[in-house]
C-alpha positions in Angstrom: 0.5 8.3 -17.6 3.9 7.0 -15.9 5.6 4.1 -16.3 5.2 1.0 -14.3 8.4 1.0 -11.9 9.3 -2.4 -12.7 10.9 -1.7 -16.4 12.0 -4.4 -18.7 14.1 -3.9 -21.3 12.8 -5.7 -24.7 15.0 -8.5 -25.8 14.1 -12.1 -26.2 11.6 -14.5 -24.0 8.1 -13.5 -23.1 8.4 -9.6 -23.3 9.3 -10.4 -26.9 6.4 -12.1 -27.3 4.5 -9.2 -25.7 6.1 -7.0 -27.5 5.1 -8.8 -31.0 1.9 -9.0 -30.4 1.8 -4.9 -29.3 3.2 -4.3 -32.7 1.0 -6.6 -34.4 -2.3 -4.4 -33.2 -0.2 -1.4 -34.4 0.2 -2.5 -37.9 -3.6 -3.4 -38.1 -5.1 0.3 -35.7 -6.7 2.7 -37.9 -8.2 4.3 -34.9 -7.7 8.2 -35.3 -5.2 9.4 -31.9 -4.8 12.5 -31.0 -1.2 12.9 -29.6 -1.1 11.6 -26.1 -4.6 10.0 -25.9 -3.8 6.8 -23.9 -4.2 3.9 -25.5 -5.7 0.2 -25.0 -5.2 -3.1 -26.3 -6.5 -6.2 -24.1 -5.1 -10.0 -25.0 -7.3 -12.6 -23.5 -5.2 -14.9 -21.3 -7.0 -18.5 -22.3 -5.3 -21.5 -23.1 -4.1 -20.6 -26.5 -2.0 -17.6 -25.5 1.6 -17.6 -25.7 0.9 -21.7 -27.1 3.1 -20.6 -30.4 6.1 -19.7 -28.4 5.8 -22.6 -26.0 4.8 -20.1 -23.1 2.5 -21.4 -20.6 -0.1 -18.7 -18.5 1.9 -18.8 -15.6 5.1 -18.0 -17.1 3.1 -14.8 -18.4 1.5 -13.9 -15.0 4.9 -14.4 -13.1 6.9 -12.0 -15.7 3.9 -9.5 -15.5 3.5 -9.6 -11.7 2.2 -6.8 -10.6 2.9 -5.0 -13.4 5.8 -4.3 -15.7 6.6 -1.7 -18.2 8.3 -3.2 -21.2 10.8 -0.6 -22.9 11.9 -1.1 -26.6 15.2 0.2 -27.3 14.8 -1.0 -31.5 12.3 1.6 -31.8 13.3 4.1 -29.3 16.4 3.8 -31.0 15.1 4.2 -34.7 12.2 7.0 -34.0 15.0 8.7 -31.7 12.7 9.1 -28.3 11.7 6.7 -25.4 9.2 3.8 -26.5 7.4 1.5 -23.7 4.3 0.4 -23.0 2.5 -0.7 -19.1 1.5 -4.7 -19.2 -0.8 -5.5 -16.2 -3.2 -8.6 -15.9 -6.3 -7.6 -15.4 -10.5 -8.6 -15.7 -11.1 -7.1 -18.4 -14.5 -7.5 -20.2 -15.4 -10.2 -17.8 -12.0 -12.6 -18.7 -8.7 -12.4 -17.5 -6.4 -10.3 -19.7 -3.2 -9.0 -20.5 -3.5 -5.0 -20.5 -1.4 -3.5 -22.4 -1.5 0.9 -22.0 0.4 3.4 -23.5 0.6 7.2 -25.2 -0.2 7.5 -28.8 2.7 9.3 -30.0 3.6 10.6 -33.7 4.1 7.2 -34.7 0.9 6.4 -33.8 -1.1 9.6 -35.2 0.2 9.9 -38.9 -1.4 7.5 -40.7 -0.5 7.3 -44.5 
């Protein structure tokens, strides 16, 4: 899987806020990954997304666009490699959501 071309580096604003919520499903996936199997998590994009942060929907879709790859240089920085995820907007099980694909990696694979 490659990245989206349009990268953005994690900092502040709405990819923060995408970025929480991507870690949030991590701390709560006890799906078994192999290394590498791509993987899923879907958002629904109705009118209570974002509302905690003051972010409206289109403020998400403009940031997203096309698609963007959101890089986090925390992690990449603490697990010593190159952490990002691809954000799209997308029907996904009949609603409009924010897609968010990426590689399970070892931090994804050894559960304790």
């Amino acid at each position: 899987m490659e990245k989206f071309k349009n990268v953005v580096i994690v900092n502040d604003g709405i990819g923060k806020v995408i970025n929480d919520l991507i870690l949030g499903n991590m701390e709560t996936d006890y799906n078994d990954y192999e290394l590498g199997d791509r993987v899923t998590y879907s958002f629904m994009l109705d009118d209570d997304f974002g509302f905690w942060e003051g972010i409206n929907m289109n403020e998400i879709k403009e940031f997203v666009g096309e698609g963007v790859c959101l890089e986090d240089k925390v992690l990449s920085d603490i697990w010593g490699k190159d952490i990002w995820y691809n954000v799209s907007i997308k029907d996904y099980i009949e609603c409009e959501s924010l897609l968010v694909e990426f590689l399970a990696d070892e931090t994804m694979c050894e559960k304790i």
